[in-house]
C-alpha atoms as a printed R data frame, in Angstrom:
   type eleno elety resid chain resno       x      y       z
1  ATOM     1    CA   UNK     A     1   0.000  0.000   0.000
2  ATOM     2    CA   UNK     A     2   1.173  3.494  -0.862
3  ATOM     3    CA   UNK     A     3   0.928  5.204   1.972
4  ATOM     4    CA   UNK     A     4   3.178  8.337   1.084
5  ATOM     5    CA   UNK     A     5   1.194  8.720  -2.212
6  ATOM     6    CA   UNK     A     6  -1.791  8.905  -0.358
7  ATOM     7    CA   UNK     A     7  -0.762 11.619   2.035
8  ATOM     8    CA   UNK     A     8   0.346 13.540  -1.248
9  ATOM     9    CA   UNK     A     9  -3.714 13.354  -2.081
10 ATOM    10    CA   UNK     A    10  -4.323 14.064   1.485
11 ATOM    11    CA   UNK     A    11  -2.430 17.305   1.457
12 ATOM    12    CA   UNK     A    12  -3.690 18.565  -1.639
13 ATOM    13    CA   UNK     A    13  -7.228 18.687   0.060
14 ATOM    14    CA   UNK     A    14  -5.871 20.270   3.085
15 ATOM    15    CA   UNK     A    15  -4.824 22.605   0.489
16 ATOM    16    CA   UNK     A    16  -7.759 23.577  -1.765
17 ATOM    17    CA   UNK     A    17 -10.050 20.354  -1.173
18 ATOM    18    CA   UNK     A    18 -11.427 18.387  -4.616
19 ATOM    19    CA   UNK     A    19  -9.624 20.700  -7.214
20 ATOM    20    CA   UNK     A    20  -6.723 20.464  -5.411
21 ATOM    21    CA   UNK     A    21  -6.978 16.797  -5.374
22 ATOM    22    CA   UNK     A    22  -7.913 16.548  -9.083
23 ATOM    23    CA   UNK     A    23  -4.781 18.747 -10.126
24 ATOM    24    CA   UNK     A    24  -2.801 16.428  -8.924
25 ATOM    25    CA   UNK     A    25  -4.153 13.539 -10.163
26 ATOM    26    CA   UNK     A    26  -4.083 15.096 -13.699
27 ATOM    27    CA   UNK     A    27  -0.407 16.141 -13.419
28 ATOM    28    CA   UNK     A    28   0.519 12.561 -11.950
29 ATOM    29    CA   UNK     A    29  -1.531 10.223 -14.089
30 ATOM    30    CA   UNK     A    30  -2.748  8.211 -10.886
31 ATOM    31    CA   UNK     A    31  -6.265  8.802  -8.898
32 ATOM    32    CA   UNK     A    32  -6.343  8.783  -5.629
33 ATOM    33    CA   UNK     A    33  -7.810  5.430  -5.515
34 ATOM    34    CA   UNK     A    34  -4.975  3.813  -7.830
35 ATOM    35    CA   UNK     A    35  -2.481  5.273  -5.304
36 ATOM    36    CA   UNK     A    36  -3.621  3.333  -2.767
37 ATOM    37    CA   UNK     A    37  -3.164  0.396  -4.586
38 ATOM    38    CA   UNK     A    38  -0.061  1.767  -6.241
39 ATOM    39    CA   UNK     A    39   3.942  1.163  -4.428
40 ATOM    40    CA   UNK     A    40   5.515  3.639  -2.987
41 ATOM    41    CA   UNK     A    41   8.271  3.989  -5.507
42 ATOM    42    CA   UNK     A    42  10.771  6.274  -6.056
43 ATOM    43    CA   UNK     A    43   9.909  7.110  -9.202
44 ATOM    44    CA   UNK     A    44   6.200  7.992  -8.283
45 ATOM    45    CA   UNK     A    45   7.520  9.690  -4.821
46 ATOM    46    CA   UNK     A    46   9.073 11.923  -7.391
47 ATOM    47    CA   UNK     A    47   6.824 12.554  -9.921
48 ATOM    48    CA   UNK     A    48   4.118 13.492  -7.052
49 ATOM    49    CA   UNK     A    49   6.729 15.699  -5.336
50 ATOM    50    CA   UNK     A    50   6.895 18.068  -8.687
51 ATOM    51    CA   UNK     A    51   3.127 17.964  -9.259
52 ATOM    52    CA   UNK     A    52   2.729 18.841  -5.691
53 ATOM    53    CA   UNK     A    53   5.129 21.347  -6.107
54 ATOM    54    CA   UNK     A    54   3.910 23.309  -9.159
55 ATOM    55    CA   UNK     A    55   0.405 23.029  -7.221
56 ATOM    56    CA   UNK     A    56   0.745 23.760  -4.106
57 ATOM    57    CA   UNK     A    57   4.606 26.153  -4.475
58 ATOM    58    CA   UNK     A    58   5.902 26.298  -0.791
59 ATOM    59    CA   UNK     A    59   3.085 24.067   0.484
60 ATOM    60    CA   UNK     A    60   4.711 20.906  -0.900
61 ATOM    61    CA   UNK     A    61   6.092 19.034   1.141
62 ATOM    62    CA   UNK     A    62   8.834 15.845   0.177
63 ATOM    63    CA   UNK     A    63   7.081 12.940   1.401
């Protein structure tokens, strides 16, 4: 279970709620559901770390 990928989702609502949330999964590729199904790879830490980033600018956190 992804559990950082996840919290990624989690902070984008903290941060602006559904749209939030959606912009992320749009810039990633991978719903919030699939992430909980999904590894915690490096490769998707990463790519959720610069969507989160170009989202959320000094909100994003590395996970």
């Amino acid at each position: 279970m992804a559990e950082k990928l996840v919290k990624y989702f989690e902070l984008a609502g903290q941060h602006g709620g559904l749209p939030v949330k959606m912009r992320l999964a749009m810039k990633t590729a991978v719903s919030a559901q699939q992430a909980a199904q999904l590894p915690d790879s490096p490769e998707l830490l990463e790519r959720f770390y610069q969507a989160s980033r170009e989202i959320l600018g000094a909100n994003a956190k590395r996970l």
